[in-house]
Short mmCIF file of the C-alpha atoms (twelve columns), coordinates in Angstrom:
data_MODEL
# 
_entry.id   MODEL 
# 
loop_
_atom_site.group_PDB 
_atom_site.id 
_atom_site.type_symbol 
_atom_site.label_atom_id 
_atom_site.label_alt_id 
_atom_site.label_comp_id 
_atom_site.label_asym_id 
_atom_site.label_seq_id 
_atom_site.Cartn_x 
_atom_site.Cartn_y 
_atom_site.Cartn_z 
_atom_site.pdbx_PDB_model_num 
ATOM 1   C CA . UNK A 1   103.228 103.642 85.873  1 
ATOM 2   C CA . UNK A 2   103.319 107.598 87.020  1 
ATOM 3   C CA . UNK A 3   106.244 109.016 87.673  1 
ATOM 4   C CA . UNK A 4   105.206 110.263 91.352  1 
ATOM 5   C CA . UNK A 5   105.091 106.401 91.858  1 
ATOM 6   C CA . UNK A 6   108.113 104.970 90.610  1 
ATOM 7   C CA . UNK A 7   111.022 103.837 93.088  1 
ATOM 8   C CA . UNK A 8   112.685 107.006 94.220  1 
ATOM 9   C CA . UNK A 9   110.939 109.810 92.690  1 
ATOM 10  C CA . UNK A 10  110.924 111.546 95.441  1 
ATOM 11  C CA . UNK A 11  114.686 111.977 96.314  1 
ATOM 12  C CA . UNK A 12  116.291 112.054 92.518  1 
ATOM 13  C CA . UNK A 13  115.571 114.869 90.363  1 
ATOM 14  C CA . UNK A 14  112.282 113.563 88.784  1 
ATOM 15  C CA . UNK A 15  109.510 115.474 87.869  1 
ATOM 16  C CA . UNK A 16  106.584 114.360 89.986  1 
ATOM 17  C CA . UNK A 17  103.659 114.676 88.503  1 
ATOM 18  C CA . UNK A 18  100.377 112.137 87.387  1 
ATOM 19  C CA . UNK A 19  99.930  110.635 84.074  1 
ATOM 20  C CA . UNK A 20  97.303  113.460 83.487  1 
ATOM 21  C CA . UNK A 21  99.243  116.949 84.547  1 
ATOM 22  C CA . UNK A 22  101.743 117.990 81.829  1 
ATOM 23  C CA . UNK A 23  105.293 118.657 82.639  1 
ATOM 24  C CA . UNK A 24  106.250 122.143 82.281  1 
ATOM 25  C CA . UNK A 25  109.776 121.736 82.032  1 
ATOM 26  C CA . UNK A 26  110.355 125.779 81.745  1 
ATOM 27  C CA . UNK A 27  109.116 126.206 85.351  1 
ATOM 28  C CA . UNK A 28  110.869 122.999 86.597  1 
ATOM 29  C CA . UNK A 29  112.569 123.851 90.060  1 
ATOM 30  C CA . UNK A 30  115.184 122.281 91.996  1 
ATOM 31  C CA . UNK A 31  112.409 122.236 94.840  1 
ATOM 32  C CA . UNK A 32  111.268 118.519 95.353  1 
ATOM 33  C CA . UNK A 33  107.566 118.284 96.309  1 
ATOM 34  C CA . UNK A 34  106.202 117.048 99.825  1 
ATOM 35  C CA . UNK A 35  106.771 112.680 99.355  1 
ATOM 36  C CA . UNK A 36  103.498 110.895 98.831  1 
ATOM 37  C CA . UNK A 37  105.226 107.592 99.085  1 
ATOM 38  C CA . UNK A 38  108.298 105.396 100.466 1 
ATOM 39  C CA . UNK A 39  109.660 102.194 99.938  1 
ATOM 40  C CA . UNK A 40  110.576 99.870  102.582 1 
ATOM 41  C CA . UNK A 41  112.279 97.108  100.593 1 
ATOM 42  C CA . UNK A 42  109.680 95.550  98.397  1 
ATOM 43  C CA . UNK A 43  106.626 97.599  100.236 1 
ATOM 44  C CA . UNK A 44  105.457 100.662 98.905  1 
ATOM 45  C CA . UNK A 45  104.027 102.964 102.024 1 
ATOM 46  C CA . UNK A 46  101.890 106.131 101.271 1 
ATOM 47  C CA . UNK A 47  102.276 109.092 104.056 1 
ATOM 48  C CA . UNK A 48  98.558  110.245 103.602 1 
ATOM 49  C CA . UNK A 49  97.263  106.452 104.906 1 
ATOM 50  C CA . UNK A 50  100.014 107.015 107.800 1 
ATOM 51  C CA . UNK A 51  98.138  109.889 108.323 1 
ATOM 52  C CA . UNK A 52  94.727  109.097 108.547 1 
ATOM 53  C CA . UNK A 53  95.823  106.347 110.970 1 
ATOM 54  C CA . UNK A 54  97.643  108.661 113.183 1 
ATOM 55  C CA . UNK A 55  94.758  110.695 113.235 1 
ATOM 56  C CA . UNK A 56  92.260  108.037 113.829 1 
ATOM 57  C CA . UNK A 57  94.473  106.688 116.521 1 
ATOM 58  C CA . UNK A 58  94.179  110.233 118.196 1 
ATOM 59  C CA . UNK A 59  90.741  110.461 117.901 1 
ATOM 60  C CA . UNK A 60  89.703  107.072 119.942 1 
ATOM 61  C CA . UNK A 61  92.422  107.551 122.641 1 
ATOM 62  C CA . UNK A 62  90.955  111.315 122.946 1 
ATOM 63  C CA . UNK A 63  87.215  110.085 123.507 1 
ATOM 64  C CA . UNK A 64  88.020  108.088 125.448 1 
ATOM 65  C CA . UNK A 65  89.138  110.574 127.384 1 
ATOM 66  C CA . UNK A 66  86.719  113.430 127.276 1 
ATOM 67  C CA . UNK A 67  84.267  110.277 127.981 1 
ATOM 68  C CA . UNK A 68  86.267  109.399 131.319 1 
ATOM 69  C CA . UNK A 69  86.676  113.274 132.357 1 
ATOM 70  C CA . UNK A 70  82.741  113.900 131.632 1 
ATOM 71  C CA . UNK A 71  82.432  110.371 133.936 1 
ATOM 72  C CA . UNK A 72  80.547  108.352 131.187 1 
ATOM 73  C CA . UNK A 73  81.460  104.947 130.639 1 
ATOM 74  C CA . UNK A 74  84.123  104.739 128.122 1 
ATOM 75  C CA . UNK A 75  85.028  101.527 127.302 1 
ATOM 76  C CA . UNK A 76  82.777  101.181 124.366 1 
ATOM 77  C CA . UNK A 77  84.561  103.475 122.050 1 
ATOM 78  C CA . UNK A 78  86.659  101.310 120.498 1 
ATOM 79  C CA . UNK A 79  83.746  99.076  118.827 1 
ATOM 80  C CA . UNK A 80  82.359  102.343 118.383 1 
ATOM 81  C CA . UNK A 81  85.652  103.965 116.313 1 
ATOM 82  C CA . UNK A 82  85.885  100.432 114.316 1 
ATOM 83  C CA . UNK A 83  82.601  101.129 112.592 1 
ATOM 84  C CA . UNK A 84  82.787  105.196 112.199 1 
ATOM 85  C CA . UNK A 85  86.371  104.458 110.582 1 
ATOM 86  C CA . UNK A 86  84.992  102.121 107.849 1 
ATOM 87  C CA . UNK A 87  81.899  104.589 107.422 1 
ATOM 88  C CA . UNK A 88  84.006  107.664 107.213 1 
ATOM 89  C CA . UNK A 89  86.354  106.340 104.866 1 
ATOM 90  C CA . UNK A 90  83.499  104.884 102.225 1 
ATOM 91  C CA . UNK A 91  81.099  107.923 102.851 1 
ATOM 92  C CA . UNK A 92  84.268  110.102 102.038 1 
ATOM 93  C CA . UNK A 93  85.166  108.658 99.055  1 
ATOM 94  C CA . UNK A 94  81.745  107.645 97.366  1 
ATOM 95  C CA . UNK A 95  80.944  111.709 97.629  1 
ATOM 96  C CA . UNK A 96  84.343  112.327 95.977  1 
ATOM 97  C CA . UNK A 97  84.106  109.719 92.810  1 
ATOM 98  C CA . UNK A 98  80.619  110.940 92.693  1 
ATOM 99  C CA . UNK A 99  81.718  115.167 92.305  1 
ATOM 100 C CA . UNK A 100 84.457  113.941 89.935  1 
ATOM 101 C CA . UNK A 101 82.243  111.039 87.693  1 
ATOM 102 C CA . UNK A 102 83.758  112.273 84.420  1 
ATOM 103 C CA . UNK A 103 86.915  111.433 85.776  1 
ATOM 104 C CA . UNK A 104 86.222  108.035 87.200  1 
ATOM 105 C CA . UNK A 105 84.005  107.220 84.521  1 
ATOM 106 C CA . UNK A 106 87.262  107.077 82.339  1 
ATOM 107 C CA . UNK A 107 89.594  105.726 84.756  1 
ATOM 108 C CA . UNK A 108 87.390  103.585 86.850  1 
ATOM 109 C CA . UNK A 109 90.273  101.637 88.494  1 
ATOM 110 C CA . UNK A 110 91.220  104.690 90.032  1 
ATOM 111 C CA . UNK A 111 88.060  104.583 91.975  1 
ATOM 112 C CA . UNK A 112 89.462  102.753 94.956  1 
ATOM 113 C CA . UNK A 113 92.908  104.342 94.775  1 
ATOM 114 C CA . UNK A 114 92.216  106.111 98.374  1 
ATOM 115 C CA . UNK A 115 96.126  106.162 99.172  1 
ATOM 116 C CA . UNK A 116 96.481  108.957 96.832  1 
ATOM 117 C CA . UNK A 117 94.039  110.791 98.296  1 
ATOM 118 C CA . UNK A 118 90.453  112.137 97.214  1 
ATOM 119 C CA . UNK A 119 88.463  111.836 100.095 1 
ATOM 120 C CA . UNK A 120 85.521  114.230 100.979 1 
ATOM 121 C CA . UNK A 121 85.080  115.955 104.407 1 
ATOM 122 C CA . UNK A 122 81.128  116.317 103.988 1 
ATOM 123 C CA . UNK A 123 80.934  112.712 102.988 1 
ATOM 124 C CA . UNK A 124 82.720  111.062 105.237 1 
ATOM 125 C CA . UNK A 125 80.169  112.867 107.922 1 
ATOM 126 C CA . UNK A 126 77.491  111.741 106.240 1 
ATOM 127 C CA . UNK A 127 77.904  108.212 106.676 1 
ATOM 128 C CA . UNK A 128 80.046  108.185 109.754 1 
ATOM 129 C CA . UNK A 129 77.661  110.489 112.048 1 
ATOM 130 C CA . UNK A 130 75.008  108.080 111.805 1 
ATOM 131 C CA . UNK A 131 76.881  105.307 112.431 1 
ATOM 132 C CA . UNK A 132 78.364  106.757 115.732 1 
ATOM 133 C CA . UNK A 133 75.123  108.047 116.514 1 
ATOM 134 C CA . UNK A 134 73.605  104.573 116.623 1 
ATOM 135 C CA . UNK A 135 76.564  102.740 118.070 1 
ATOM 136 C CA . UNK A 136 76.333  105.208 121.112 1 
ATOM 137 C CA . UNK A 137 73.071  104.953 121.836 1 
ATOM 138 C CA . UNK A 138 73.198  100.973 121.626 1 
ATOM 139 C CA . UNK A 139 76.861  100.450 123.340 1 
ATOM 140 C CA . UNK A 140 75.945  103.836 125.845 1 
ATOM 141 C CA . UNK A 141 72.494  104.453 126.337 1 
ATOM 142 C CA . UNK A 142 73.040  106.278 129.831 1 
ATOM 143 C CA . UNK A 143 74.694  108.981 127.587 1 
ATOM 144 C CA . UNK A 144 71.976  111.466 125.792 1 
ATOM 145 C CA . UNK A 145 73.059  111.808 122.216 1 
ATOM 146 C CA . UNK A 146 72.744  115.509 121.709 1 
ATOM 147 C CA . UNK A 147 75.334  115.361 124.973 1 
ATOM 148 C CA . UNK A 148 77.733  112.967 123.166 1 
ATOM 149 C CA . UNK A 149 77.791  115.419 120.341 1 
ATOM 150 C CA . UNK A 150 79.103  117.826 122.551 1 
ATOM 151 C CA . UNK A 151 81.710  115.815 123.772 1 
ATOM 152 C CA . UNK A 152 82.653  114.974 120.135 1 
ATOM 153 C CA . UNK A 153 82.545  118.189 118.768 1 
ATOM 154 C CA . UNK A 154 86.535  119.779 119.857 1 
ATOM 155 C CA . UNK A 155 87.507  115.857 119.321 1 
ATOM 156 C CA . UNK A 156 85.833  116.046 115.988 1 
ATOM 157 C CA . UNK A 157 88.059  119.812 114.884 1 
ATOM 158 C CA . UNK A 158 91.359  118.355 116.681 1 
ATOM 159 C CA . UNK A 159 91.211  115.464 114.098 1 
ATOM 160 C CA . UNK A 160 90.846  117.257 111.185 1 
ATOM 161 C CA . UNK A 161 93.227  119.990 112.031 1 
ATOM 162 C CA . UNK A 162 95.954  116.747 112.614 1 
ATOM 163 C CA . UNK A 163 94.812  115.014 109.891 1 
ATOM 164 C CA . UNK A 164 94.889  118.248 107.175 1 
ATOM 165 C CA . UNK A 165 98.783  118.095 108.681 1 
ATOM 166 C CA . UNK A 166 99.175  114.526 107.772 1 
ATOM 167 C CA . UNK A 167 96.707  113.852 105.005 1 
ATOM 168 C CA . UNK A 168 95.763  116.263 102.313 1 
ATOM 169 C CA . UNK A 169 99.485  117.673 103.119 1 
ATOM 170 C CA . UNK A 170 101.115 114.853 102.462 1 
ATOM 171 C CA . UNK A 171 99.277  113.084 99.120  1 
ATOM 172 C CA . UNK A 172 98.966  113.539 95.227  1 
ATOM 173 C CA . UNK A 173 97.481  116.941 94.378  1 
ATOM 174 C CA . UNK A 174 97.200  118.266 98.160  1 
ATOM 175 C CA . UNK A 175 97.767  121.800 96.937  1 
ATOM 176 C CA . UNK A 176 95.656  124.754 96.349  1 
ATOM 177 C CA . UNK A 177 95.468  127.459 93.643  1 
ATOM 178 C CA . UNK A 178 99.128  128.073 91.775  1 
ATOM 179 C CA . UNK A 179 100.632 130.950 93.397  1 
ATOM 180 C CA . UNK A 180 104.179 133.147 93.575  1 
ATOM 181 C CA . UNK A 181 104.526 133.907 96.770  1 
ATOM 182 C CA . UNK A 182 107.163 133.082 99.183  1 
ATOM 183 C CA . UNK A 183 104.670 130.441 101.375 1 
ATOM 184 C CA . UNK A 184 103.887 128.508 98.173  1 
ATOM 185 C CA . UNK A 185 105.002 124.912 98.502  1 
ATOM 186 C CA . UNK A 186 105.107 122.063 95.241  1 
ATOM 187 C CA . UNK A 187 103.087 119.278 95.390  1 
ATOM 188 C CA . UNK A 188 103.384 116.324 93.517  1 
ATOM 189 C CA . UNK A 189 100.902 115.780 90.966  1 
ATOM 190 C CA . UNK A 190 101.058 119.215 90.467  1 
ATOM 191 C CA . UNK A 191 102.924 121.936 88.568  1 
ATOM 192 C CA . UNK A 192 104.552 124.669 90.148  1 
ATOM 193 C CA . UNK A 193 103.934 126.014 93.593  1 
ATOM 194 C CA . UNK A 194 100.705 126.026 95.335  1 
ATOM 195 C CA . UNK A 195 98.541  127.670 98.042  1 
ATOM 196 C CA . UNK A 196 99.241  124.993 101.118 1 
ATOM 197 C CA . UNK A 197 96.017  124.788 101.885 1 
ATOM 198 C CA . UNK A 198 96.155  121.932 104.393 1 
ATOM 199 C CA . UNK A 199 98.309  123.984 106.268 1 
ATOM 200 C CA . UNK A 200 95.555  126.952 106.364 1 
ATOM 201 C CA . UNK A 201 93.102  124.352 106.843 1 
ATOM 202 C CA . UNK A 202 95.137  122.817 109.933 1 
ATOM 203 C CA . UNK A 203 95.501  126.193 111.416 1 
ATOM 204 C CA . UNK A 204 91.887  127.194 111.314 1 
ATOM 205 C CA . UNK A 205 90.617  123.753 112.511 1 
ATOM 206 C CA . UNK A 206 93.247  124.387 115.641 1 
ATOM 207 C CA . UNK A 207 91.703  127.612 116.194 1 
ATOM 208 C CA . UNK A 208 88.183  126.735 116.252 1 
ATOM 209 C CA . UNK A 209 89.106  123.480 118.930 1 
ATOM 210 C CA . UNK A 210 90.652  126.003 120.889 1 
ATOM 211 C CA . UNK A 211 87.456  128.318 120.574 1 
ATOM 212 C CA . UNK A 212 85.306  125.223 121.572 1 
ATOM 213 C CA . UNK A 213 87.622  124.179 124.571 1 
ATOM 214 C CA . UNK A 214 86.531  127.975 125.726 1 
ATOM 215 C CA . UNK A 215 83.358  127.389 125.632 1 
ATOM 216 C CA . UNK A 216 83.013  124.622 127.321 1 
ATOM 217 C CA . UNK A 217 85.532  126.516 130.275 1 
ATOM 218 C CA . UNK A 218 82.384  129.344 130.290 1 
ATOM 219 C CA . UNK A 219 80.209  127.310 130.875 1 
ATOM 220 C CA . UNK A 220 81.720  125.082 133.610 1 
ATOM 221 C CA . UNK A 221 82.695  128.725 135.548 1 
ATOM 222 C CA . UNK A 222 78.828  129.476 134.721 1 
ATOM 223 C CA . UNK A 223 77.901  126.189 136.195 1 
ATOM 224 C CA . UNK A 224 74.768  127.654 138.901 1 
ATOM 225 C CA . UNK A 225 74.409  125.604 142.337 1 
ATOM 226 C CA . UNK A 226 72.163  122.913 142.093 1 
ATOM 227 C CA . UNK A 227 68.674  123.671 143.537 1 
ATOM 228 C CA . UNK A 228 67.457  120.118 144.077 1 
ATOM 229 C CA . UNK A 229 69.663  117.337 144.940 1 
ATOM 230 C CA . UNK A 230 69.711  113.301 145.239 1 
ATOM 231 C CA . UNK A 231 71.373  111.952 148.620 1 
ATOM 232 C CA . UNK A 232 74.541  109.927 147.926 1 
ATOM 233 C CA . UNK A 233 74.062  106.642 146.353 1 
ATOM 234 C CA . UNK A 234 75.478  102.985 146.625 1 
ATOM 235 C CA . UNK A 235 77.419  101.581 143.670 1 
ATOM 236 C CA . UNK A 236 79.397  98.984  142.892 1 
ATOM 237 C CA . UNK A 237 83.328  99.862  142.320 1 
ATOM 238 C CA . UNK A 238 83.623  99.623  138.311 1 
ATOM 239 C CA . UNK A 239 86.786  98.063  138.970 1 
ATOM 240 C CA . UNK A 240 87.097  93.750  138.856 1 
ATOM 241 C CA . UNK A 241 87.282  94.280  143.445 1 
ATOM 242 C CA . UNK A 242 83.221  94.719  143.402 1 
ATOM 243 C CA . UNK A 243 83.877  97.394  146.529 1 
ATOM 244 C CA . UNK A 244 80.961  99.631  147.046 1 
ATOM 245 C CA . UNK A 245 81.639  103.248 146.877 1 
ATOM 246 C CA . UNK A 246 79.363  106.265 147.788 1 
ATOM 247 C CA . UNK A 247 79.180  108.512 145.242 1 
ATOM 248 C CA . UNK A 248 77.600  112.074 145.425 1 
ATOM 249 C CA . UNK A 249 75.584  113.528 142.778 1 
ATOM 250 C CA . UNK A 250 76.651  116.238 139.956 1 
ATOM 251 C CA . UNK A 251 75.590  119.307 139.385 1 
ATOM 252 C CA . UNK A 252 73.278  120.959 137.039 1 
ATOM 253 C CA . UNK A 253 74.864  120.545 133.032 1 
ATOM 254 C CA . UNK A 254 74.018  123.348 130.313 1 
ATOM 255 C CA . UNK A 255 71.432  123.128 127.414 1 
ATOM 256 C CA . UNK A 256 73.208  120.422 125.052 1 
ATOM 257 C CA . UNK A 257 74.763  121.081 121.753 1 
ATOM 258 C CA . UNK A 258 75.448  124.665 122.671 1 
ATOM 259 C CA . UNK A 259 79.454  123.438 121.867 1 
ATOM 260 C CA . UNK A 260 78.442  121.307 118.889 1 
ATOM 261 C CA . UNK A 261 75.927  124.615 117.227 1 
ATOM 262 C CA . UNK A 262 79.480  126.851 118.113 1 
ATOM 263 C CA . UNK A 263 81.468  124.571 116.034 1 
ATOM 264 C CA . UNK A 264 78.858  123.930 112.667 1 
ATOM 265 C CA . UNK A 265 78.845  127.389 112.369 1 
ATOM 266 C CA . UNK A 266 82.680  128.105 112.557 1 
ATOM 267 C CA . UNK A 267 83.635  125.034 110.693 1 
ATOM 268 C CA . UNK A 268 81.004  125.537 107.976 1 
ATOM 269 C CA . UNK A 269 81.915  128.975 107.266 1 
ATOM 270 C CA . UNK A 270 85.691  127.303 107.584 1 
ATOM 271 C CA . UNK A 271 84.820  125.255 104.691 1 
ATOM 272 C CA . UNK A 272 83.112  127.637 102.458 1 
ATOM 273 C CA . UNK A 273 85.594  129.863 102.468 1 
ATOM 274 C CA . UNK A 274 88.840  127.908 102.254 1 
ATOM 275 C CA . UNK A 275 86.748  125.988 98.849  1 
ATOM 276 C CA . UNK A 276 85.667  129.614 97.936  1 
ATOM 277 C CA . UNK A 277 89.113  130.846 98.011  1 
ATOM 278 C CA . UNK A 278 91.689  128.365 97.729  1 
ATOM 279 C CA . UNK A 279 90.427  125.394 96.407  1 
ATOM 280 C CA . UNK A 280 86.862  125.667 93.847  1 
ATOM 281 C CA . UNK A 281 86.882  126.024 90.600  1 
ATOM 282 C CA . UNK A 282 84.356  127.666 88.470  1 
ATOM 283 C CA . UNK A 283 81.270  125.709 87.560  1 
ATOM 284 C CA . UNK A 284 82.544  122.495 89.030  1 
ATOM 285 C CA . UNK A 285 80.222  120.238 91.388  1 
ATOM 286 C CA . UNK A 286 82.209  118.944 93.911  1 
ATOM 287 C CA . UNK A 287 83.142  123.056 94.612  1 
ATOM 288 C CA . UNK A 288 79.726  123.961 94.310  1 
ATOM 289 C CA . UNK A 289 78.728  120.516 96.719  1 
ATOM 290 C CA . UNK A 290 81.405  121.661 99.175  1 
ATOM 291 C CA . UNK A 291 80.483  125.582 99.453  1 
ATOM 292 C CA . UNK A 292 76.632  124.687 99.599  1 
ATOM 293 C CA . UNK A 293 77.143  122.091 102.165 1 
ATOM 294 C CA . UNK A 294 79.351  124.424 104.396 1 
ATOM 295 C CA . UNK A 295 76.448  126.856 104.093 1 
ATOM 296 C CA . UNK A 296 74.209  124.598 105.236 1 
ATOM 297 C CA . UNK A 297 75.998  123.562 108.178 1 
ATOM 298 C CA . UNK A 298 76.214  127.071 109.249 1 
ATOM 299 C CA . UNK A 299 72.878  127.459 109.107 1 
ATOM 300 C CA . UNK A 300 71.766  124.252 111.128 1 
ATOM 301 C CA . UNK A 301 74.366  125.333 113.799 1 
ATOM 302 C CA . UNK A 302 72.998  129.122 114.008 1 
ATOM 303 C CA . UNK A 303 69.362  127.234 114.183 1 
ATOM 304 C CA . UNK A 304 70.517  125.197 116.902 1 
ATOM 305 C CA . UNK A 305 72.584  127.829 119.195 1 
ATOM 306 C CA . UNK A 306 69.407  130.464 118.568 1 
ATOM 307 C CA . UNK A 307 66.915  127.068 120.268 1 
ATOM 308 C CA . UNK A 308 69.576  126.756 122.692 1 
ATOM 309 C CA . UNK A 309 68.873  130.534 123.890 1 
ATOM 310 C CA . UNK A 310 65.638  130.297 126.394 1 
ATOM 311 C CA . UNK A 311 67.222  126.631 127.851 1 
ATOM 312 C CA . UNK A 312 70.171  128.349 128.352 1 
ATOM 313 C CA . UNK A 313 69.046  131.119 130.217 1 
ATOM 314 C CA . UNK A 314 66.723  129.211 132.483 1 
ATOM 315 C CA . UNK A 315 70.176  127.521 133.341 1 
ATOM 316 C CA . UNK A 316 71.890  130.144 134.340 1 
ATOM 317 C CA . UNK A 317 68.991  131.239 136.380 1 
ATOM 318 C CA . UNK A 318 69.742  127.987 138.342 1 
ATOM 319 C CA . UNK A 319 66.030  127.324 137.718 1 
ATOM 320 C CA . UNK A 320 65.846  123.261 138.077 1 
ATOM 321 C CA . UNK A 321 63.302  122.717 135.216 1 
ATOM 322 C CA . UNK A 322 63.663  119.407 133.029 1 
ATOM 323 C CA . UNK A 323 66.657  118.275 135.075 1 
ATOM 324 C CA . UNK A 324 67.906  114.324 134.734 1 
ATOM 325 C CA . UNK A 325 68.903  112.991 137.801 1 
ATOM 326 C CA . UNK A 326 71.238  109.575 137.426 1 
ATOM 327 C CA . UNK A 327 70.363  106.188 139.155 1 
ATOM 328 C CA . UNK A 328 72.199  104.213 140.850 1 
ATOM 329 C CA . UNK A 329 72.900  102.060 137.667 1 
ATOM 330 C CA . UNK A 330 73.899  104.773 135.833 1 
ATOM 331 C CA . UNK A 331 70.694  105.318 133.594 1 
ATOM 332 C CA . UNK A 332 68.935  108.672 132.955 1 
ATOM 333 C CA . UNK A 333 65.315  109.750 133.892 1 
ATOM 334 C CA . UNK A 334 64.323  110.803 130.366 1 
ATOM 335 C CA . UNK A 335 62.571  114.035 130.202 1 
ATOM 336 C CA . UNK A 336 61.307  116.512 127.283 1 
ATOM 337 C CA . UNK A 337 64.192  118.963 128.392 1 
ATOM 338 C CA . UNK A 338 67.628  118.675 127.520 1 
ATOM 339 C CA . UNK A 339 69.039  119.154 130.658 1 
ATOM 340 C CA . UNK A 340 71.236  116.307 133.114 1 
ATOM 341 C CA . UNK A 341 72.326  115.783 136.422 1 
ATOM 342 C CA . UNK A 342 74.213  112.550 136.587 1 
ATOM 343 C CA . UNK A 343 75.328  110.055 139.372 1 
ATOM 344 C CA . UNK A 344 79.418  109.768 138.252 1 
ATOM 345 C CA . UNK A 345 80.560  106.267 138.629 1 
ATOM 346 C CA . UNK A 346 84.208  107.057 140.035 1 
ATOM 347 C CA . UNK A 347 86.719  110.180 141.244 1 
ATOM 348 C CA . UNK A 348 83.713  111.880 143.349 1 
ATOM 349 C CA . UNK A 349 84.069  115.381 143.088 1 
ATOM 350 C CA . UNK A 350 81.810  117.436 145.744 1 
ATOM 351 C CA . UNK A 351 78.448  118.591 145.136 1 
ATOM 352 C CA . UNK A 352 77.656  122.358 143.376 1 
ATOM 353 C CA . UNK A 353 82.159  122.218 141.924 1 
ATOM 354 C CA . UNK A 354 81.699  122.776 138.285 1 
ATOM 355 C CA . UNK A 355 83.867  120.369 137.654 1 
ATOM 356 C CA . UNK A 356 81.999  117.508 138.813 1 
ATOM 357 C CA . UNK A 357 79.305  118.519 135.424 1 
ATOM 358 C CA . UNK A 358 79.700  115.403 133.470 1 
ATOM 359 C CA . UNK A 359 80.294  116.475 129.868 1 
ATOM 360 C CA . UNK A 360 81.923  119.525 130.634 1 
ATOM 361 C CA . UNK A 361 85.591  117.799 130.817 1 
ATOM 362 C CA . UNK A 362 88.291  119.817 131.508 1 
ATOM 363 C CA . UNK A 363 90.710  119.477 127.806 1 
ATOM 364 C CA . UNK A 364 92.246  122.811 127.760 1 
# 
């Protein structure tokens, strides 16, 4: 058994480290690391999958919001979450025993030991994207996917700035690069102190929600007057009374994934940094995976803001080309243009108020 996993290792004066780290007894301090672990009589409970449930738990009740705000049906999310957990969770830590196979190759029970962390940003995305992407546009199909990315995109940074405070922070080996200075913190699994690097990592993540929250605020305050119109419509209160309610039309939403480009390029240059800097390690492929897959990401987001240019003047023009007005049962007019105008379903707000732009929610 490791010592970082036997009863009460964390509050007796036991060096907590894996079966793999050496013990350097000459740089032992009285400093106990950050507990991975607690027993509650005969249960053993790791903080990091406390964590990632917190985080999750944040995630789904904060769709759901940003869904109700933006007036979109909302209460398809949960199915939705049940799925992207699962997917997250095996795309994250297939991409990690993959970028560390000499490891696992040796140990290969280790490969499902997720409570003590190992779990890969870039490939949790890459299996959990698509599956949200399809779940919406089955469980949602009034909702235009590049317009649900938006809407996910500050929920998406809020997560992992939480969940760098109550994952990576709290689990074997969450540490960066060894380091003297004062801000250095001990880690179990790991010898002496280390960069906290979830700690950057939660700070930056904060800071780039925050910078998406403000975009979405400029554009609402850009929001032009709509130049064509539907009259009022009758629906059906959503509610189990059956009541119908008038309900006026929307105005005019921005080019989608203006928010969603803002944040790829932030958060990828985020990641290939902090891996750059703080985490990498010479030569090694899950560094070099990481760095050239925050890269990319920059990339596709500066692609997809510098498309977003011409749409997004027209908009602020107030010119009316490719808009989407809603019908009455709450489906879109499809059209080659990635513009909106929606019929909301409840809380009518008046015609031409920027607030009344449904995916434009008001989080900040």
């Amino acid at each position: 058994m490791s010592p970082y996993r036997a009863p009460g290792a964390y509050w007796e004066r036991v060096d907590c480290v894996s079966d793999q780290a050496p013990i350097d007894h000459d740089t032992y301090s009285f400093m106990r690391p950050i507990p991975v672990a607690f027993h509650v009589w005969f249960l053993e409970v790791h903080t990091y999958g406390i964590g990632l449930a917190l985080t999750f738990w944040f995630g789904l009740r904060y769709t759901e919001r940003r869904l109700r705000n933006a007036r979109y049906p909302w209460q398809w999310v949960t199915g939705m979450f049940l799925w992207v957990i699962v997917a997250a969770i095996v795309g994250a830590r297939a991409l990690h025993v993959v970028s560390n196979l000499s490891f696992y190759s040796k140990y290969p029970g280790q490969i499902f030991a997720i409570w003590q962390g190992g779990l890969s940003s870039f490939g949790g995305l890459l299996l959990a994207v698509p599956v949200a992407i399809v779940s919406q546009r089955r469980r949602c199909p009034q909702l235009a996917t590049m317009r649900f990315a938006d809407l996910m995109a500050p929920v998406l940074m809020a997560c992992w700035g939480m969940g760098r405070l109550l994952g990576p922070q709290l689990m074997v080996a969450g540490g960066g690069h060894p380091t003297n200075q004062w801000f250095g913190m001990y880690y179990a699994g790991q010898v002496g102190k280390r960069l906290p690097v979830p700690i950057f990592q939660a700070m930056e993540d904060f800071a780039i929600f925050g910078i998406l929250l403000l975009v979405e605020r400029w554009l609402r305050a850009n929001t032009p007057t709509p130049v064509d119109v539907t009259a009022p419509v009758e629906t059906l209160d959503p509610g189990a009374t059956g009541v119908p309610i008038s309900t006026p039309p929307s105005g005019v939403l921005p080019p989608a994934g203006i928010v969603l480009g803002v944040g790829m390029v932030l958060w990828g240059i985020e990641r290939f940094l902090d891996e750059h800097l703080w985490l990498g390690e010479d030569s090694h492929l899950g560094s070099l995976l990481v760095q050239g897959a925050g890269i990319g990401l920059a990339t596709v987001g500066a692609i997809l803001l510098i498309t977003r240019i011409g749409p997004l003047q027209r908009w602020r023009r107030g010119e009316n080309r490719g808009i989407r007005y809603g019908t009455a049962d709450g489906q879109e007019l499809t059209d080659p243009d990635v513009h909106e105008m929606t019929d909301p379903t409840d809380d009518a707000t008046p015609v031409g108020s920027p607030s009344a732009a449904p995916g434009l929610s008001e989080d900040a």
